[in-house]
Residue, then its C-alpha position, 0 to 999 in steps of 0.5 A: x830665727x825668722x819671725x821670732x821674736x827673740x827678745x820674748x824667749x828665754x835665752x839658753x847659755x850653757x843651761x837651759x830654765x823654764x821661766x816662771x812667765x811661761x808656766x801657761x805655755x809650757x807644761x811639765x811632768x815630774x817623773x822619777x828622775x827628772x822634771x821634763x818641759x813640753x812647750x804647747x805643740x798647739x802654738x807652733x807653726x810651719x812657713x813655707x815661703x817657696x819652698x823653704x821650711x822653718x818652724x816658729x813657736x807663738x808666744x801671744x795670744x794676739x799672734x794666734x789669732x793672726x796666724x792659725x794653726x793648719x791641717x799640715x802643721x797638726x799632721x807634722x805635729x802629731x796632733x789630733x785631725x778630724x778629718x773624716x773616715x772615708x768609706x771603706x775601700x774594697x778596690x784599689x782604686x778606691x784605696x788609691x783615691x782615699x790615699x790622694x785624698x787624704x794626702x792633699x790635705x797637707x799640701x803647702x801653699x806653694x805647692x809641695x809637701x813638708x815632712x822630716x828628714x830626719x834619722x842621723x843622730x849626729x847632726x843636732x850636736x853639731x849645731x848645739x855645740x856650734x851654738x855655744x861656742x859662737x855665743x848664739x842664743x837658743x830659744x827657750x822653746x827650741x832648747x826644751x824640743x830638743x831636749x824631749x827629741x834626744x830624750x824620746x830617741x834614748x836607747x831604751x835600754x842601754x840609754x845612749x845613742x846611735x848612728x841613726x834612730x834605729x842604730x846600736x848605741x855608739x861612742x859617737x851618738x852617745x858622746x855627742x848626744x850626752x853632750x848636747x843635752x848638758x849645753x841645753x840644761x840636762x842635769x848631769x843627776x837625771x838617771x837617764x843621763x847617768x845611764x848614758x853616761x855608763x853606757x859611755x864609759x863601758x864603751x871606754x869613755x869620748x877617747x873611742x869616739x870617731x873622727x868627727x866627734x873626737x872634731x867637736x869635743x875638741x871645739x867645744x873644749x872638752x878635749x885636746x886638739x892631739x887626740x885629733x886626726x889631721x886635716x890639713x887645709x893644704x891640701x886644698x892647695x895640690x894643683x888638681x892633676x894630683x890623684x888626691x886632690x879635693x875636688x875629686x871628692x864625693x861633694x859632700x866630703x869636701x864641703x865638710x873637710x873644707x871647713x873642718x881643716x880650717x878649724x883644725x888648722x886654727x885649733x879653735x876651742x872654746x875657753x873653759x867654763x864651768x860647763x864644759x870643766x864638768x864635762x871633762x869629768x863626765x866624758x871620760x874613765x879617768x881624770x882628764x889631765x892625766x890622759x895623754x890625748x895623742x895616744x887616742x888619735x886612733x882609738x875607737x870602739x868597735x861599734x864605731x868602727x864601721x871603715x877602719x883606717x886604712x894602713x895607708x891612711x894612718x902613715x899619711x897620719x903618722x907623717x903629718x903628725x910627727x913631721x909635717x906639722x912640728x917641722x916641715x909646716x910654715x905659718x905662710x903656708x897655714x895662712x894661705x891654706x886658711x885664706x883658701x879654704x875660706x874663700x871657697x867657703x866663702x864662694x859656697x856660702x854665696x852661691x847658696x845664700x848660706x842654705x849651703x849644701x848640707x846641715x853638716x857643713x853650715x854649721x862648720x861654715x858657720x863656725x869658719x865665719x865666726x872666727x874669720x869674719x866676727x860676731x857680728x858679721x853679715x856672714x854670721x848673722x846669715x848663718x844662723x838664720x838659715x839654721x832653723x832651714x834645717x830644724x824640724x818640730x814633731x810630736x816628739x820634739x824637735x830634731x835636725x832635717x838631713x837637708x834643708x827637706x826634700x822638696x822637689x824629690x816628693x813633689x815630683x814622685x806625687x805627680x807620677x803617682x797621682x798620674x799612675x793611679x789615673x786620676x790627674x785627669x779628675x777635675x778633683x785633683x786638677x788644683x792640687x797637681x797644677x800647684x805642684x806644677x808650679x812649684x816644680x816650675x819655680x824651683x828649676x834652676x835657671x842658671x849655673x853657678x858663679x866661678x863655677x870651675x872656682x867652685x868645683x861645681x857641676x853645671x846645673x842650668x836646667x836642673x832640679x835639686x833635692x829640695x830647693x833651688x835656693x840650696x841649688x846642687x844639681x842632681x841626676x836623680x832629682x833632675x829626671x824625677x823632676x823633669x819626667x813629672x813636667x813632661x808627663x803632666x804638661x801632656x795632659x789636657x787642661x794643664x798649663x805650659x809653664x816649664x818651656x821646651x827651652x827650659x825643658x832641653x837645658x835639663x837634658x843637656x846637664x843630664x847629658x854632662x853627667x854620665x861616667x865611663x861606666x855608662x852609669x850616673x852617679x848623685x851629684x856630679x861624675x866621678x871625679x876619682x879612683x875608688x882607691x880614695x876610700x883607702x883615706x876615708x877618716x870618716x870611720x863610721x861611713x862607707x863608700x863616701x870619699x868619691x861618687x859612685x855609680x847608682x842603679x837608682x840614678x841610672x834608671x831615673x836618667x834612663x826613664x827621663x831620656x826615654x820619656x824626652x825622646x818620645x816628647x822631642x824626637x830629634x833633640x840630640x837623638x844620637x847623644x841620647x841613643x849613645x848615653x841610654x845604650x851605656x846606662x843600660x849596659x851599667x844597669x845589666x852589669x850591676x846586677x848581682x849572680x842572684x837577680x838583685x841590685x845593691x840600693x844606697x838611697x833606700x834600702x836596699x835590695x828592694x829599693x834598688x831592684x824596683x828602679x833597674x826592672x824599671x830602667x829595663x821595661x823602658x827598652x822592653x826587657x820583661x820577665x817572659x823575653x829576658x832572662x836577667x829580669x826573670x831572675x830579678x823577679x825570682x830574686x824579689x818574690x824569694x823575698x815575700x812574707x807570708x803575710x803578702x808583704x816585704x820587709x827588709x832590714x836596714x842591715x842589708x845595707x850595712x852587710x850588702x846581703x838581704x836580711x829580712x826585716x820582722x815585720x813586712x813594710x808598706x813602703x817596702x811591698x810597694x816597692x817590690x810590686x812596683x818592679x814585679x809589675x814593670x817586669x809584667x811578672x805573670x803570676x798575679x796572685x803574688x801581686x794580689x796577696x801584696x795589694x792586699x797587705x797594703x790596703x789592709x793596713x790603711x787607716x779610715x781616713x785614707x793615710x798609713x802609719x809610719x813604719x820602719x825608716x827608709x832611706x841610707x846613705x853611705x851604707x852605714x847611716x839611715x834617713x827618713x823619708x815619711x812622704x813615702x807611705x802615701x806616694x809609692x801605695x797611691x802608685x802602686x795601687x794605681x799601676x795594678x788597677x792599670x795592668x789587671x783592672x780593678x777588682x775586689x780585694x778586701 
């Protein structure tokens, strides 16, 4: 961990003590079950060094003075403020402005806003168990946040654990979560561990787990190897015309199945213990040398279940498991598919300074180096400073961002909103825009990758990323967001000039590189491959995840930049542009489904989705009084009104594809709804109003929102969070009405 110093903590190996030296600094509370440890949430702090977000516990007082704790880190932590109440907004302008306000003050030094991005359960086992079996030490403080992250996140009633934050209980989220727990000291005696426990066997114990956790138990030895789907690194070796050919995949199933079939191949597991010796006992309905594990390869419970295997796929299973491996399969060919899976690994780690794409797969690569490069290799030391990238401190303890943040994405929303709402031009805010300018300006990518064809990476000169250029995987969203933010606040008088006409055509040009024959945009790249490589999806709990796909979110992201681009530099490309915008638009129009809606897969759902084609369309001046679709669109979305005013859509529509109402409406959701009924000038005001309504009334004194349901999915199935959402999308909401209709009394 960066800047901590690890000979002061108290090293986690199996079980997790608090040291009779730290009582001063770490409290703790005797309740029923079990004694719980808190460390003191006034020592932690959060670094920022352009861009890249770690968080680190001060053990001396000496330390405190030198480094104090600020406003950003008692927000993130959920510690009290004192920040000011701010005189009661009855307009919307003067609740926008409040909003402005009161976010700035957790701006970085930098340039950019931190927050979580959390939501998935899975990802912190992956990385405890990691590192366990790569001997890793843990840091006291760390062991003890996550411990009080999973024990906060228990179900409350079942006491296992889901998918998501919100999600039902699950064999994968309890299996792994119950596991991470017994590696940082639970005690297998603590009642909340022995209710997860029966909530684990009702469900017929970690043989009805999914694939990937079926993956880790095996690693971390707590289970057999034959219980295991294959994945056989070989198939990094097809020639790339073949239909099933790795590079044709989603970016993000390849990088994890990359080092997963490296793993596979080893069947690396860590020596027994007598750790994980109980655990055999604890994960399972019967003793574990009598369960034939191979039976299991296609066991799962149906609340993990979310993509059943195809038929296709258990054949392809069937025949590698009982052909291919025992007969067919030769140590040359293994260690070749293990020499190149490693290399291209390898060649990912380099071209991302081991940020790597994702938290899943730099923990998998980080095992890969392990057993590949040593302990102590450059590699794996790399590695494990880079984890603490992805871990995030909060009031209820330490979790496992879904990235390394969401840098880029925030900063260049707040721009716009900021911008909308009227106010970049108040010398108030002047500072704090043209900060996030610069960030934006330092986080541009100014140079494609190494072996890039090697590499199967898109071209990314001239892209933005999600969250850093360090993690540097273009996206198309990211990339227009960004690039929109710059031309809009660089056409603003008094701004500086800091991304150049140059730099700001290279962007268009990869945009340009990204459409599909659909005429839509995908997330990181083309699509590479036939739907039909769903039909091989061995993820089971996610869908749509084997190939990219095209996104209305996306779409309307490049339409609005390439818009914008074309009033900015007219002749750049003018009929490139013409071409690419006509084939988006005609995507956007297809998409639409019979009732006027969008299906959304960034943000749920029908709400997320709806707001960004209304805005794709009024870019080319479809409205509500001159197209039909986009009546219908609007019909479809205030069908959808509480009668309090508000939105509220559940996280179910994203796993059902059909609108299910959340109970209670959503700041972030009416937002949402009115930013798209506004870009449709939808005519009947008093259904704006009532929604403004709702979002100022729900405002708290000092300018900010509470943090209601989760946002944001991926892959249908599983929810992430994006809590910068409550503050940017009200400031432009409320900024755009004032645009449209004044700037009246509301409240």
């Amino acid at each position: 961990m960066a800047r901590l110093d690890q000979e002061k903590l108290k090293q986690v190996n199996g079980h997790a003590k608090t040291n009779s030296g730290a009582r001063n600094r770490v409290t703790e509370k005797v309740g029923t079950a079990a004694v719980d440890a808190k460390t003191d949430l006034n020592r932690w702090r959060l670094l920022d060094e352009e861009g890249r977000q770690t968080w680190h516990y001060l053990e001396s007082e000496d330390e405190i003075k030198k480094w104090s704790q600020s406003i950003a880190d008692r927000h993130h932590l959920g510690l009290p403020l004192d920040l000011p109440i701010l005189p009661r907004p009855t307009t919307p302008l003067a609740s926008a402005r409040n909003a402005v306000d009161y976010f700035s003050n957790f701006q970085l030094p930098p340039g950019n806003w931190a927050c979580e991005y959390g939501g998935p359960m899975f990802l912190l086992p992956g990385l405890v168990i990691t590192w366990y079996v790569t001997q890793t030490p843990i840091p006291q403080c760390i062991a003890i946040e996550i411990k009080r992250y999973l024990f906060a996140r228990q179900h409350p009633k079942d006491g296992g654990w889901g998918l998501h934050i919100e999600g039902e209980s699950s064999v994968f989220g309890t299996a792994m979560n119950y596991v991470t727990m017994r590696i940082l000291g639970a005690s297998e005696e603590d009642s909340r561990m022995i209710k997860a426990r029966n909530t684990l066997h009702q469900f017929g114990g970690a043989v009805n787990g999914p694939h990937w956790s079926k993956f880790w138990l095996s690693v971390l030895g707590v289970m057999e190897w034959s219980a295991v789907n294959p994945v056989p690194p070989e198939l990094w070796l097809l020639p790339d015309w073949v239909p099933i050919a790795p590079w044709r995949w989603w970016v993000h199933m390849r990088q994890v199945f990359l080092p997963v079939s490296h793993i596979y191949s080893r069947r690396f597991s860590h020596p027994l213990n007598s750790l994980t010796r109980q655990l055999r006992e604890e994960l399972y309905n019967q003793p574990y040398d009598s369960i034939d594990f191979a039976s299991h390869r296609n066991s799962i419970s149906p609340r993990d279940n979310y993509h059943p295997k195809s038929f296709v796929l258990n054949g392809l299973n069937w025949a590698i498991s009982n052909i291919w491996n025992p007969y067919l399969r030769s140590d040359a060919i293994a260690k070749r598919a293990e020499e190149w899976t490693y290399n291209l690994i390898r060649r990912e780690d380099e071209n991302t300074d081991y940020a790597n794409l994702g938290p899943v797969s730099a923990v998998m690569n980080l095992l890969v180096c392990y057993l590949h490069d040593g302990p102590e290799s450059y590699s794996v030391r790399r590695h494990r400073e880079r984890m603490h990238d992805f871990l995030w401190m909060k009031d209820e303890g330490m979790l496992m961002n879904g990235t390394n943040g969401v840098q880029v994405w925030d900063a260049s929303f707040l721009i716009q909103a900021v911008i909308e709402a009227g106010l970049a031009e108040d010398p108030k805010w002047r500072p704090m825009l043209t900060k996030t300018l610069g960030f934006l300006d330092n986080q541009q990518i100014r140079e494609d990758c190494k072996e890039q064809d090697v590499c199967y990476r898109q071209r990314r000169k001239g892209a933005w990323p999600f969250s850093t250029k360090t993690q540097g995987y273009t996206l198309s969203d990211c990339t227009s967001e960004a690039l929109k933010s710059v031309i809009l606040l660089q056409g603003i008088p008094g701004y500086p000039e800091l991304v150049s006409e140059e730099r700001i055509r290279d962007a268009i040009d990869t945009l340009l590189t990204m459409q599909n024959s659909s005429g839509g945009f995908a997330s990181y790249e083309p699509i590479r491959g036939s739907e039909y490589l769903e039909w091989l999806n061995a993820a089971e709990v996610f869908g749509r995840i084997m190939v990219e796909y095209d996104y209305p979110e996306c779409t309307t992201s490049v339409v609005t930049a390439l818009s914008l681009f074309s009033k900015h530099d007219p002749e750049y490309r003018k009929a490139d542009i013409s071409k690419t915008m006509r084939g988006a638009l005609k995507y956007i129009r297809k998409a639409q489904y019979p009732d006027g809606s969008w299906y959304g897969s960034w943000g749920i759902c029908f709400t997320y989705a709806g707001m960004f084609a209304l805005e794709s369309l009024s870019s080319v001046g479809e409205t509500f009084s001159n197209s039909p679709r986009v009546a219908k669109a609007c019909e479809f979305l205030v069908s959808k009104q509480k009668d309090d005013g508000g939105w509220g859509e559940s996280y179910k529509s994203c796993e059902t594809g059909v609108y299910v109402q959340h109970e209670k409406s959503q700041v972030v959701q009416t937002c949402w709804a009115l930013l798209g009924l506004m870009e449709a000038d939808f005519p009947r005001r008093e259904v704006l109003e009532r929604g403004i309504r709702l979002i100022m009334s729900r405002q708290k004194p000092e300018g900010g929102w509470e943090q209601e349901a989760i946002e944001g999915v991926f892959n249908k199935s599983c929810m992430i969070s994006y809590p910068n959402y409550k503050y940017i999308f009200p400031i432009k909401t409320l900024g755009m009405f004032v645009k449209k209709y004044g700037n009246p009394e509301i409240l």
